[in-house]
CHARMM-style PDB file with segment names, atoms N, HN, CA, C and O in Angstrom:
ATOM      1  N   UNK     1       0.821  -1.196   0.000  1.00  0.00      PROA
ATOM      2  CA  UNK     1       0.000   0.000   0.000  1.00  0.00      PROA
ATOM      3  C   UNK     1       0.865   1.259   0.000  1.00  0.00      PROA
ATOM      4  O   UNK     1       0.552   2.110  -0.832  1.00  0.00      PROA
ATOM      5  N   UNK     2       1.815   1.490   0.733  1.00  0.00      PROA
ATOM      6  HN  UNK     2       2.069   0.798   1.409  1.00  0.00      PROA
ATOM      7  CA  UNK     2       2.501   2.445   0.807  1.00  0.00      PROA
ATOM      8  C   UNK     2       3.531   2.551  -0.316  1.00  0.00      PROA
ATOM      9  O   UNK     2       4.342   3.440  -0.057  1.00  0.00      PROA
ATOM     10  N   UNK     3       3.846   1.733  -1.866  1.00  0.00      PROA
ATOM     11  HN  UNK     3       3.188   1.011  -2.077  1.00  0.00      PROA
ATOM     12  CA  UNK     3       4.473   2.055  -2.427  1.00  0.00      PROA
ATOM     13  C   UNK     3       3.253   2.620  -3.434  1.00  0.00      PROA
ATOM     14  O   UNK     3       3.690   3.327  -4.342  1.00  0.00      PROA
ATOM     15  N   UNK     4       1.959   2.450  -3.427  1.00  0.00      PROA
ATOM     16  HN  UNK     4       1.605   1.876  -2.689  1.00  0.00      PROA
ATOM     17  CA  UNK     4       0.819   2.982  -4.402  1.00  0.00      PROA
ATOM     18  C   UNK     4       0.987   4.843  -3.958  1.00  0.00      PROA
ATOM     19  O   UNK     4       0.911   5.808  -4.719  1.00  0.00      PROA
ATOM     20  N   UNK     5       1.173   4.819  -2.814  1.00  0.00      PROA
ATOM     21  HN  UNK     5       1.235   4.036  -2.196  1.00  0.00      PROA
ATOM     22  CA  UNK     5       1.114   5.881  -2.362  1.00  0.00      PROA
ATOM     23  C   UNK     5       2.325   6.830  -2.539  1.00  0.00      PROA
ATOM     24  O   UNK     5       2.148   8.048  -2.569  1.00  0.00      PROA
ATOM     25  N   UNK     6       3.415   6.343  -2.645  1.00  0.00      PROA
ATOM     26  HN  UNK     6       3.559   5.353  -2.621  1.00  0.00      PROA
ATOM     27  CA  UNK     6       4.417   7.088  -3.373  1.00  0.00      PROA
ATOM     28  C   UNK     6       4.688   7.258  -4.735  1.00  0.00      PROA
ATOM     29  O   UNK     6       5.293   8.144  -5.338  1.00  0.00      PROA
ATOM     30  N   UNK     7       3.769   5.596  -5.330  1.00  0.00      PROA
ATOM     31  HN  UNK     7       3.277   4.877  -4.840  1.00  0.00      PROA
ATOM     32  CA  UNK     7       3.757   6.233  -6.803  1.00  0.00      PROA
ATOM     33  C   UNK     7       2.710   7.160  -7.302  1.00  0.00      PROA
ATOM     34  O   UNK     7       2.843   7.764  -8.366  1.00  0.00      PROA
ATOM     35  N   UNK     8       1.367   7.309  -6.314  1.00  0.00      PROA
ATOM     36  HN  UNK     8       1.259   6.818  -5.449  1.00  0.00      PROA
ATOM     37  CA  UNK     8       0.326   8.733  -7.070  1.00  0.00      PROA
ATOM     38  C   UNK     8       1.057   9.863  -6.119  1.00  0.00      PROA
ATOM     39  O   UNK     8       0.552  10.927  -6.476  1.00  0.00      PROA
ATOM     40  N   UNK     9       2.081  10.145  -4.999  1.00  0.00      PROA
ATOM     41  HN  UNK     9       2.491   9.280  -4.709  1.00  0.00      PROA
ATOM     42  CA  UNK     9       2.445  11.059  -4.496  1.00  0.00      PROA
ATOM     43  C   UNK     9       3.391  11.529  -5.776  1.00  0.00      PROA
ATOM     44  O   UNK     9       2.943  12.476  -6.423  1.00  0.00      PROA
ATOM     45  N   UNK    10       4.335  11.104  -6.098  1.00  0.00      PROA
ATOM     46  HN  UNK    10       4.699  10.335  -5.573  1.00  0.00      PROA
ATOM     47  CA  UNK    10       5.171  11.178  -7.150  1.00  0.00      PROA
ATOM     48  C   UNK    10       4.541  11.705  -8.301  1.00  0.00      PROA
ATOM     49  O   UNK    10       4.874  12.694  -8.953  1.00  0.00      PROA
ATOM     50  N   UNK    11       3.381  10.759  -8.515  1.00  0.00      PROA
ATOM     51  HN  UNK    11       3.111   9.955  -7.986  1.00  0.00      PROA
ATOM     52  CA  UNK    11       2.765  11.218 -10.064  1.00  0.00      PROA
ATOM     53  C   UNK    11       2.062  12.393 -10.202  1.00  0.00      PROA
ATOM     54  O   UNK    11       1.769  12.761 -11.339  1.00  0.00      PROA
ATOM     55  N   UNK    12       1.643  13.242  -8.958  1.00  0.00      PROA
ATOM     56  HN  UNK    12       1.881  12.942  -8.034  1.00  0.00      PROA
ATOM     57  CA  UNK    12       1.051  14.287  -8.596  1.00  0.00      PROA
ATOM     58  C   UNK    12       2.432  15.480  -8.699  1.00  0.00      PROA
ATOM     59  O   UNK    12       2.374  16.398  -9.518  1.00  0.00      PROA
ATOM     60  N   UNK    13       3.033  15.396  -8.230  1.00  0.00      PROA
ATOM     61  HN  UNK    13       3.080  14.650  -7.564  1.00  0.00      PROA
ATOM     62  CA  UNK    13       4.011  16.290  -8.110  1.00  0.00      PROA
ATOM     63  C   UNK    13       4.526  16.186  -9.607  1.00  0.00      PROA
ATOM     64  O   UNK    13       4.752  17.237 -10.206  1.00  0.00      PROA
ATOM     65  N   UNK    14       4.664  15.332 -10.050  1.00  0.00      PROA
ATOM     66  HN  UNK    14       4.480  14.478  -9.563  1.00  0.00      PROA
ATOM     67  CA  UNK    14       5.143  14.980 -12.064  1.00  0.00      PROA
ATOM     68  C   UNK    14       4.598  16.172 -12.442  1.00  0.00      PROA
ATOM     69  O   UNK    14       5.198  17.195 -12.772  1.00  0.00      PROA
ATOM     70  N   UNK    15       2.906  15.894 -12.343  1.00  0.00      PROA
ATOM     71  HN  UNK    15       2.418  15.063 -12.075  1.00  0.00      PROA
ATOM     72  CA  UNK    15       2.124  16.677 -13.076  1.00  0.00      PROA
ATOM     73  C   UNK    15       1.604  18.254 -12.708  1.00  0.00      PROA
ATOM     74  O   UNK    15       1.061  18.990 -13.532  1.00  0.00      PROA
ATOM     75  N   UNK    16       1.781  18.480 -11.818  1.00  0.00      PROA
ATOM     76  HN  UNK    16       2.222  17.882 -11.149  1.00  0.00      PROA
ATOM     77  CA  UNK    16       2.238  20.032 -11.215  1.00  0.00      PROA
ATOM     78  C   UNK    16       3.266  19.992 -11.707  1.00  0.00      PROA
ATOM     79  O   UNK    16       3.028  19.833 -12.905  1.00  0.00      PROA
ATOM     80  N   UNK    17       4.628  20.047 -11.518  1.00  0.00      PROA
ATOM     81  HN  UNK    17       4.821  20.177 -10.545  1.00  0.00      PROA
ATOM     82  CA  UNK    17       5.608  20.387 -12.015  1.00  0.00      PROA
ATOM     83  C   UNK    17       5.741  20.797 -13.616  1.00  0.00      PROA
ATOM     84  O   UNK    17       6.103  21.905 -14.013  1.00  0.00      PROA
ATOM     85  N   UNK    18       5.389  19.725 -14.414  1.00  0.00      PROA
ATOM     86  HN  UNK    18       5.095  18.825 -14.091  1.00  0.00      PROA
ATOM     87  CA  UNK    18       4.935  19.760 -15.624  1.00  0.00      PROA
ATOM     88  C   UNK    18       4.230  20.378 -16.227  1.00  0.00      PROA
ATOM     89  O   UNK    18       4.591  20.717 -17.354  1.00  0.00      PROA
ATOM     90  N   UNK    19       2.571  20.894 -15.589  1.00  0.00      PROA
ATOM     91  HN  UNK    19       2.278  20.619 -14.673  1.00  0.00      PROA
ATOM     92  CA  UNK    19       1.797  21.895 -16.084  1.00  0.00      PROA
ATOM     93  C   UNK    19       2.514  23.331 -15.415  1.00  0.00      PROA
ATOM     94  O   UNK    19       2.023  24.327 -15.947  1.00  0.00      PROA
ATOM     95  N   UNK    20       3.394  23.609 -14.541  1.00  0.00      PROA
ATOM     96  HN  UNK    20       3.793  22.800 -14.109  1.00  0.00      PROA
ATOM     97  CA  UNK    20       4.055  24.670 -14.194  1.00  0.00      PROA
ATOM     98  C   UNK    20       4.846  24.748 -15.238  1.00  0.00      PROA
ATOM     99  O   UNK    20       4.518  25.520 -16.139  1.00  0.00      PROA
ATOM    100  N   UNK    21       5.586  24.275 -15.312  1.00  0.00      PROA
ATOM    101  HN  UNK    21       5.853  23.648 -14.580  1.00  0.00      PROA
ATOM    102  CA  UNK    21       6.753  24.799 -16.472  1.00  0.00      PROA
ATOM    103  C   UNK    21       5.945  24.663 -18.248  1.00  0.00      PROA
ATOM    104  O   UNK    21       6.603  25.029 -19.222  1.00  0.00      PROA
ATOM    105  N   UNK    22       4.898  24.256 -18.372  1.00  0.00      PROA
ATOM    106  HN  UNK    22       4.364  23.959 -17.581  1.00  0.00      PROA
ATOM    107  CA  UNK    22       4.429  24.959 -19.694  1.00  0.00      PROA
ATOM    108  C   UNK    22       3.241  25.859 -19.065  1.00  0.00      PROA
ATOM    109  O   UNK    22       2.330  26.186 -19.825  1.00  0.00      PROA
ATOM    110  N   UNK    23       3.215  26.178 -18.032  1.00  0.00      PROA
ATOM    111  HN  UNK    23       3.956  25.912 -17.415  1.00  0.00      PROA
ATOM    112  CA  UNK    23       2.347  27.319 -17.831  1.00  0.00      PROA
ATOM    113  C   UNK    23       3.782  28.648 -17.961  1.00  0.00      PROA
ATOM    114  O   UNK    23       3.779  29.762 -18.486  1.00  0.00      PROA
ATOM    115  N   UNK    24       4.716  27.992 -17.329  1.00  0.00      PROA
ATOM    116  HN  UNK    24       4.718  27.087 -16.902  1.00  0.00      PROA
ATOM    117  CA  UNK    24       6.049  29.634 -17.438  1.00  0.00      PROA
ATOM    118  C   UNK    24       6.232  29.598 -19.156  1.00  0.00      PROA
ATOM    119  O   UNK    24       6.874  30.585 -19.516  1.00  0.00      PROA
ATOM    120  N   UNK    25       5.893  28.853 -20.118  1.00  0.00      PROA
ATOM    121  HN  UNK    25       5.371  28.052 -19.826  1.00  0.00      PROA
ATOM    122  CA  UNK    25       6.586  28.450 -20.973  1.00  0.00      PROA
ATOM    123  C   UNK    25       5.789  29.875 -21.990  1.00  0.00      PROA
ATOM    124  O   UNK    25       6.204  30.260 -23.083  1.00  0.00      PROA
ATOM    125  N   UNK    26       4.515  30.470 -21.187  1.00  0.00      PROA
ATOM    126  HN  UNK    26       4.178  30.157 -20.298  1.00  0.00      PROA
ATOM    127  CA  UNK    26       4.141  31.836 -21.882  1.00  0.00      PROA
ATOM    128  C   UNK    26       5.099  32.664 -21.974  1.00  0.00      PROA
ATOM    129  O   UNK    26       4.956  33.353 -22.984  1.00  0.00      PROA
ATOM    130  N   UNK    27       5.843  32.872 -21.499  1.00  0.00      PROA
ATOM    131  HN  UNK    27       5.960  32.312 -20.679  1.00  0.00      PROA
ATOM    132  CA  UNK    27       6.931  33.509 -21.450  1.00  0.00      PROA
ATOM    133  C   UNK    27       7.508  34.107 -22.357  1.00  0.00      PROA
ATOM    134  O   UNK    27       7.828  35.276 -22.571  1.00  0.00      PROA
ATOM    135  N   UNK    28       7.630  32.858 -23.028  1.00  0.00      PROA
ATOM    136  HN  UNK    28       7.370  31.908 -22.855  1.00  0.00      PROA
ATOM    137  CA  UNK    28       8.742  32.835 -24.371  1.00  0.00      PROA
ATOM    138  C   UNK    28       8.280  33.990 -25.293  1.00  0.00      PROA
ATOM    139  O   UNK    28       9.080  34.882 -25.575  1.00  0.00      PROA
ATOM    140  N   UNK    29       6.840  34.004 -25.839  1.00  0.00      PROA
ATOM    141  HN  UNK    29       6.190  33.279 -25.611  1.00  0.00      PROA
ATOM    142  CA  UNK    29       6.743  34.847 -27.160  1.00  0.00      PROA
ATOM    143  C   UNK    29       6.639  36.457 -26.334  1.00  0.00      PROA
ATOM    144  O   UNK    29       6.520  37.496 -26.984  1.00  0.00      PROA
ATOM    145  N   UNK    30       6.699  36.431 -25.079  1.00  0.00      PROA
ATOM    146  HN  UNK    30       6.796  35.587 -24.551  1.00  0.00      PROA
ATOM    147  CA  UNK    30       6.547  37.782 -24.560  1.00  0.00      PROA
ATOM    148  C   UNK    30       7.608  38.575 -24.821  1.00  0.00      PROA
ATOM    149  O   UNK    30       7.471  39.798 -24.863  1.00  0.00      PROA
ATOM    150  N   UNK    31       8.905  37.916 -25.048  1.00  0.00      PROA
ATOM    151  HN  UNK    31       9.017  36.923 -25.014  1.00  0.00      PROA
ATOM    152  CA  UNK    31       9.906  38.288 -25.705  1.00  0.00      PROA
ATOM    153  C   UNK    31      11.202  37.687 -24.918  1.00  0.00      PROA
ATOM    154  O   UNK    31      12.281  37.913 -25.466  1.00  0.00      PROA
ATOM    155  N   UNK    32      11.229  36.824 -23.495  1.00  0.00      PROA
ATOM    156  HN  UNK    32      10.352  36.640 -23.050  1.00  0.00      PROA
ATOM    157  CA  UNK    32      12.510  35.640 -23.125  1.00  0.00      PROA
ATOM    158  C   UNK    32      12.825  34.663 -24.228  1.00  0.00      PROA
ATOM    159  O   UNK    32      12.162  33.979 -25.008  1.00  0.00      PROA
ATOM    160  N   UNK    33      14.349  34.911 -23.932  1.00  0.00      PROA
ATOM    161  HN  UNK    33      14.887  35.467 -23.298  1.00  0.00      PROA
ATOM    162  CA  UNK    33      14.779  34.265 -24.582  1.00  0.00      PROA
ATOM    163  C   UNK    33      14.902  32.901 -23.677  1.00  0.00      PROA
ATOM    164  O   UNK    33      14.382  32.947 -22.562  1.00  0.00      PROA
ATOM    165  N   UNK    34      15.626  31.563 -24.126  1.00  0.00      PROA
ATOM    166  HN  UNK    34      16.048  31.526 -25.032  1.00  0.00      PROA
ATOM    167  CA  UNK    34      15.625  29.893 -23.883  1.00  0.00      PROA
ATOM    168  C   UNK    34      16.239  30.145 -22.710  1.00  0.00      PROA
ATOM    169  O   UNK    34      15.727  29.588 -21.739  1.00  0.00      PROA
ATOM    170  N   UNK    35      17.758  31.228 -22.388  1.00  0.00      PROA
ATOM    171  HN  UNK    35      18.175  31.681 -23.177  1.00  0.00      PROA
ATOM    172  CA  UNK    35      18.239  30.845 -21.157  1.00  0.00      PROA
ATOM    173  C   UNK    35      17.904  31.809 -20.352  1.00  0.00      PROA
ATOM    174  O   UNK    35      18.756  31.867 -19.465  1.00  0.00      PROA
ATOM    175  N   UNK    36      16.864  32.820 -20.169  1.00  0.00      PROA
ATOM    176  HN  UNK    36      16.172  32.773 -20.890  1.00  0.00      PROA
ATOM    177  CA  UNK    36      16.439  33.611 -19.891  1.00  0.00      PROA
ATOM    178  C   UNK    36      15.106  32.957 -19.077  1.00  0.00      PROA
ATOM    179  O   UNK    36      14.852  33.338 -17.935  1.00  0.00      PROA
ATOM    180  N   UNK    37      14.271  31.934 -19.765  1.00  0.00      PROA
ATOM    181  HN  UNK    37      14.477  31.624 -20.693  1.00  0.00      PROA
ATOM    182  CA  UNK    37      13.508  30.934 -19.390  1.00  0.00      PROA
ATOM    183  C   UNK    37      13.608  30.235 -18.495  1.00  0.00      PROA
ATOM    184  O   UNK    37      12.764  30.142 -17.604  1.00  0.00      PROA
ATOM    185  N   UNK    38      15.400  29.162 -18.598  1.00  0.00      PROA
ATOM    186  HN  UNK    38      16.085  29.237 -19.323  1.00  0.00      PROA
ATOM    187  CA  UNK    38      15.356  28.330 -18.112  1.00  0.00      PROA
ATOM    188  C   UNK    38      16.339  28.985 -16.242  1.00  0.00      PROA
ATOM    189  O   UNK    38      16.383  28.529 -15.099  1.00  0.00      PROA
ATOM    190  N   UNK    39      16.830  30.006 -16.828  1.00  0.00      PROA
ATOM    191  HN  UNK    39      16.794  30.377 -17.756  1.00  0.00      PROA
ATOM    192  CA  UNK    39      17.195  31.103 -15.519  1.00  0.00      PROA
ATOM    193  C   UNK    39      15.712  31.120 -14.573  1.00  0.00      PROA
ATOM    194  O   UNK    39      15.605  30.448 -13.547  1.00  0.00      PROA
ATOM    195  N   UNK    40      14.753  31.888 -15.038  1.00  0.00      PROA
ATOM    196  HN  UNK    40      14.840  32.434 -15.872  1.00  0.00      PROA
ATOM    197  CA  UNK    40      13.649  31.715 -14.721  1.00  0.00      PROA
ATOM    198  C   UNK    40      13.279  30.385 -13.823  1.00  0.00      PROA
ATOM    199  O   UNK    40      13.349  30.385 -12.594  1.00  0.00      PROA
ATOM    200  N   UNK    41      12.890  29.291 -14.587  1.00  0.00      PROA
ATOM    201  HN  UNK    41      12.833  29.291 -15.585  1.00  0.00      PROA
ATOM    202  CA  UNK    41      12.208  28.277 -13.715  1.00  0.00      PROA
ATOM    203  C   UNK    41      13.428  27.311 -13.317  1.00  0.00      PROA
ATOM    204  O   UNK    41      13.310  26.090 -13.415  1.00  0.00      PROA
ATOM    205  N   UNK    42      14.631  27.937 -12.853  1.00  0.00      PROA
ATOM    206  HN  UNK    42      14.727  28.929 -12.773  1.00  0.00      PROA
ATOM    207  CA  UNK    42      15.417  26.970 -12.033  1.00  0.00      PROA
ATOM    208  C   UNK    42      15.041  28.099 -10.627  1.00  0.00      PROA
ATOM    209  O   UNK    42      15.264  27.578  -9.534  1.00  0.00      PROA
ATOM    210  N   UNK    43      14.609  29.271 -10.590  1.00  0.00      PROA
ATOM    211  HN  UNK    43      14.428  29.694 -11.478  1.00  0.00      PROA
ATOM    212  CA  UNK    43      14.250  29.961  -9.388  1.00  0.00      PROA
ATOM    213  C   UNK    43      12.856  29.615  -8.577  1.00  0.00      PROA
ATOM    214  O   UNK    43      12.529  30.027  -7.464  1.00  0.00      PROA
ATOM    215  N   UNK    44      12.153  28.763  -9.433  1.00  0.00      PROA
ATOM    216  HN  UNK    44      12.418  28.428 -10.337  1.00  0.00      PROA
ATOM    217  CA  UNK    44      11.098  28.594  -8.773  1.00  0.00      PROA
ATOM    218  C   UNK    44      10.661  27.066  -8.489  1.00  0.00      PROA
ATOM    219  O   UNK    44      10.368  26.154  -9.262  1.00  0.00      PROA
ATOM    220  N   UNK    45      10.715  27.123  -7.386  1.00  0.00      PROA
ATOM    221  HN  UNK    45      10.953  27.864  -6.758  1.00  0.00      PROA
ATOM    222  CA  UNK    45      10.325  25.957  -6.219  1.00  0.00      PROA
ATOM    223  C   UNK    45       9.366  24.436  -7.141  1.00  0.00      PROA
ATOM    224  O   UNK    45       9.631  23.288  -7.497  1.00  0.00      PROA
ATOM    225  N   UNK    46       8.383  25.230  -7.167  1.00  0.00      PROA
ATOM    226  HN  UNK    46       8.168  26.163  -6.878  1.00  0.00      PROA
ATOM    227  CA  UNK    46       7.438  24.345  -8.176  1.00  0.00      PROA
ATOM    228  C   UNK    46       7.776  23.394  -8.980  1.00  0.00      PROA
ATOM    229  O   UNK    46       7.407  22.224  -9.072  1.00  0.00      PROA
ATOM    230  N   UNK    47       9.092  24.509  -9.993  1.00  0.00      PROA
ATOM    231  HN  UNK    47       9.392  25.460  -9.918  1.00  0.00      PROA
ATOM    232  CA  UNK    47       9.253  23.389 -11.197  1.00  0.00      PROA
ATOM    233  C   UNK    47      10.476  22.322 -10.670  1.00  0.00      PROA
ATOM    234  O   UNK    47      11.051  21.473 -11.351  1.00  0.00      PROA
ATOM    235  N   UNK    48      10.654  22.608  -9.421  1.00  0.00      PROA
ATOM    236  HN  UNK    48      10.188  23.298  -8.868  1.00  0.00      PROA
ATOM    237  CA  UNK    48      11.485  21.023  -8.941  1.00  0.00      PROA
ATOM    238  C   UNK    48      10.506  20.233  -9.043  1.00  0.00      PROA
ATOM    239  O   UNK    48      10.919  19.302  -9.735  1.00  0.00      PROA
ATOM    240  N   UNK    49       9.099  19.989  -8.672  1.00  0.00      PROA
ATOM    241  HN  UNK    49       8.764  20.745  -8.110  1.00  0.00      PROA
ATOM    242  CA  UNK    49       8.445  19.200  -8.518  1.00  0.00      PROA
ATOM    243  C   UNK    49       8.309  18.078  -9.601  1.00  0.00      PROA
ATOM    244  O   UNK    49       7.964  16.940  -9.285  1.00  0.00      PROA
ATOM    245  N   UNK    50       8.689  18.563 -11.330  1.00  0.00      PROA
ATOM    246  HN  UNK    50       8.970  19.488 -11.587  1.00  0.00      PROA
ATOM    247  CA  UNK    50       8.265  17.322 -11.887  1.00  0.00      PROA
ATOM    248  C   UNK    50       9.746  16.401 -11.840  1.00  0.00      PROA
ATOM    249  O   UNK    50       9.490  15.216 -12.056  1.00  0.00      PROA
ATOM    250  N   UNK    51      10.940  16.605 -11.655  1.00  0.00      PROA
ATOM    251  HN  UNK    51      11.148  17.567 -11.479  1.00  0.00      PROA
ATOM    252  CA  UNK    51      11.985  15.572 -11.615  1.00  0.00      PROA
ATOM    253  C   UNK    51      12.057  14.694  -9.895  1.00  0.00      PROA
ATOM    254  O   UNK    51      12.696  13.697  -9.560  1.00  0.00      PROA
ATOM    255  N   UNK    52      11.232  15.470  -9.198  1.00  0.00      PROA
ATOM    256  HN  UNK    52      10.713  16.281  -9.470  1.00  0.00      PROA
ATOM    257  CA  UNK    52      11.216  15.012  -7.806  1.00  0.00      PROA
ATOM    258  C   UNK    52      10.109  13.953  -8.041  1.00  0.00      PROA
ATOM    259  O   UNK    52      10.423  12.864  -7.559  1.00  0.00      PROA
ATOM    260  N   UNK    53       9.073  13.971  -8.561  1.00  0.00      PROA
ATOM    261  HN  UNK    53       8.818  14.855  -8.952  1.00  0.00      PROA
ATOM    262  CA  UNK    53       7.782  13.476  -8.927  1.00  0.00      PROA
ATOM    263  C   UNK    53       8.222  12.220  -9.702  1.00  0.00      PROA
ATOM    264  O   UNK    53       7.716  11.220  -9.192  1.00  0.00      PROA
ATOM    265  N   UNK    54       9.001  11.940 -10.772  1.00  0.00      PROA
ATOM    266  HN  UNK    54       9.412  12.752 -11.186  1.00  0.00      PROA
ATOM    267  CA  UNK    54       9.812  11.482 -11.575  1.00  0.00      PROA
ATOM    268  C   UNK    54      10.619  10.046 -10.848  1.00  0.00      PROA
ATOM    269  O   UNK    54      10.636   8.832 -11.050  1.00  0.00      PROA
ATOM    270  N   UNK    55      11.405  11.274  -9.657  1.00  0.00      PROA
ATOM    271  HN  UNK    55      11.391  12.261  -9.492  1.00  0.00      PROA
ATOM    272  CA  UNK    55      12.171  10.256  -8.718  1.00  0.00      PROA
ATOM    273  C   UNK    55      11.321   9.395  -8.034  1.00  0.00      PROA
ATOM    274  O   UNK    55      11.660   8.216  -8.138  1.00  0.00      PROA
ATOM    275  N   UNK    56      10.397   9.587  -7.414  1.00  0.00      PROA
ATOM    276  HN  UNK    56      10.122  10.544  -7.329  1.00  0.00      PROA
ATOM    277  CA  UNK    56       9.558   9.229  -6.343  1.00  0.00      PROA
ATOM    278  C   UNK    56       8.956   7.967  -7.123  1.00  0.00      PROA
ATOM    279  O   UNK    56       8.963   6.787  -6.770  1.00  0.00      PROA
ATOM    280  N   UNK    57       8.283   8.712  -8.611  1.00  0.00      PROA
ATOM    281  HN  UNK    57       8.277   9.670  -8.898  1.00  0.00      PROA
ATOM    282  CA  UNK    57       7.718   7.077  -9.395  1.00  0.00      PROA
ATOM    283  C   UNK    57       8.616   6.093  -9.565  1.00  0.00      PROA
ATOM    284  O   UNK    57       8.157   4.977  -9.319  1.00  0.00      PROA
ATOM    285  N   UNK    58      10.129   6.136 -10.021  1.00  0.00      PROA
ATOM    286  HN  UNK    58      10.501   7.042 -10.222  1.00  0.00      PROA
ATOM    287  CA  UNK    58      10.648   5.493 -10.358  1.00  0.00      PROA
ATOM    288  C   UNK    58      11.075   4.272  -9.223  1.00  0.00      PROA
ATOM    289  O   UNK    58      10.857   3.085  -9.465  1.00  0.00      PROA
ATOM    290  N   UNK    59      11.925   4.900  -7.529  1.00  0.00      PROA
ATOM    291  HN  UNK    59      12.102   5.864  -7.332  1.00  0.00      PROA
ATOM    292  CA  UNK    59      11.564   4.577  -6.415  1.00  0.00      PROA
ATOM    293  C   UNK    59      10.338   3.366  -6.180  1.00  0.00      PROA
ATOM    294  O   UNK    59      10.487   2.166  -5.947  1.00  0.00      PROA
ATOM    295  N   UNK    60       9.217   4.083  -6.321  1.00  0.00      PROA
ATOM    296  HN  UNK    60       9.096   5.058  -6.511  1.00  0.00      PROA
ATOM    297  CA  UNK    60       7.985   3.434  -6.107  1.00  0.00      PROA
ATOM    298  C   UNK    60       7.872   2.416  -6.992  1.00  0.00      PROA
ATOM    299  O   UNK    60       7.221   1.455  -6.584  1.00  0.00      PROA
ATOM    300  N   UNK    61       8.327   2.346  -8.107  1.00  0.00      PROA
ATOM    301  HN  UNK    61       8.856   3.127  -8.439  1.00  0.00      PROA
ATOM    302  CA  UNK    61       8.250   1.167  -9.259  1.00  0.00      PROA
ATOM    303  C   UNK    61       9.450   0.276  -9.293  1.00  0.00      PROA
ATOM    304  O   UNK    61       9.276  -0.816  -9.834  1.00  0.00      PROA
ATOM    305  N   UNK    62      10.468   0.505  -8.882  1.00  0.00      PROA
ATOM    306  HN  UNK    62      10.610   1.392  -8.443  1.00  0.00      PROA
ATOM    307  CA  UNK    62      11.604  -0.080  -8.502  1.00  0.00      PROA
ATOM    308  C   UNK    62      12.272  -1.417  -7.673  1.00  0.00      PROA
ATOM    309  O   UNK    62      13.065  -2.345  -7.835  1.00  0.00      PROA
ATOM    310  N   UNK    63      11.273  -0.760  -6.576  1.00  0.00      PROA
ATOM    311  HN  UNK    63      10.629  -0.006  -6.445  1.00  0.00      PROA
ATOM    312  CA  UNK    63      11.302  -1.362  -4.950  1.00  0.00      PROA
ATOM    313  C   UNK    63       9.507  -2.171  -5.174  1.00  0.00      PROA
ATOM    314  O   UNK    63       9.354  -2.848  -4.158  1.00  0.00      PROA
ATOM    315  N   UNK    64       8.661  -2.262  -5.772  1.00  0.00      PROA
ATOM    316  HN  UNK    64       8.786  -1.711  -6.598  1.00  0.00      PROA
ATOM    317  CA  UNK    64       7.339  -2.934  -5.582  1.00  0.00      PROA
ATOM    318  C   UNK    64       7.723  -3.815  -5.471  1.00  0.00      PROA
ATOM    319  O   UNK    64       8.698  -3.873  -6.220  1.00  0.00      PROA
ATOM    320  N   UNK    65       7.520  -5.276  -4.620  1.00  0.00      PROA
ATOM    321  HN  UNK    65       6.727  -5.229  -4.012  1.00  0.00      PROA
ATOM    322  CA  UNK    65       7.633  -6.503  -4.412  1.00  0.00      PROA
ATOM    323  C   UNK    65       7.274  -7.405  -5.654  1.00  0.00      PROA
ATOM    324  O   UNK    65       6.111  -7.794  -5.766  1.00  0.00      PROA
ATOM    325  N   UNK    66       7.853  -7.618  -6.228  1.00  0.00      PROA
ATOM    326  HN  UNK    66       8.797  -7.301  -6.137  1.00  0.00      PROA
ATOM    327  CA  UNK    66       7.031  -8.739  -7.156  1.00  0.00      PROA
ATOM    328  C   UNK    66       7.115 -10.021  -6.696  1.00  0.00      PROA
ATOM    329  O   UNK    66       8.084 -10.456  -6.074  1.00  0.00      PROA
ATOM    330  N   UNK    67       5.678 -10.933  -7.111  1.00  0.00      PROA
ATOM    331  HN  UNK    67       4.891 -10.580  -7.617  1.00  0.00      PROA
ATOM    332  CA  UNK    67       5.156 -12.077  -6.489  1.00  0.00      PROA
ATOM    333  C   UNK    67       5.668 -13.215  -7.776  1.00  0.00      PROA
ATOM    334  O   UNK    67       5.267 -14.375  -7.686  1.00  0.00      PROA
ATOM    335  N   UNK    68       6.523 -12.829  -8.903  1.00  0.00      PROA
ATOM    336  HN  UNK    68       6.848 -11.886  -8.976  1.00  0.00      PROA
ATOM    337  CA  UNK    68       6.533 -13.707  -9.626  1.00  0.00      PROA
ATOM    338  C   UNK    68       8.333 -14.106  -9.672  1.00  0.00      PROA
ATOM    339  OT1 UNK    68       8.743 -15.032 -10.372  1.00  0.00      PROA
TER     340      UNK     68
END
């Protein structure tokens, strides 16, 4: 039970993270440039969330007990 729970904890944070960084990704035609962008969302907290989210599934899928 508790590895289900780190893999939708994980998969939640994936997908925040993920809709954060193409929500910053308006950005671009406002006139930022790529490293101007990626300056940008290495400052904000959030977009750690989808490689943390990432880690956590992989973890969680890793370590599941298999019965076979």
């Amino acid at each position: 039970m508790g590895y289900i729970f780190i893999f939708l904890l994980g998969f939640g944070l994936a997908v925040t993270g993920g809709v954060t960084i193409i929500a910053y990704s308006n950005f671009l035609p406002a006139g930022l440039t790529w490293i101007e962008y990626f300056i940008f969302i290495k400052g904000r907290i959030e977009c750690y969330f989808l490689p943390i989210g990432f880690l956590l599934m992989a973890i969680a899928i890793s370590r599941y007990p298999n019965n076979s």
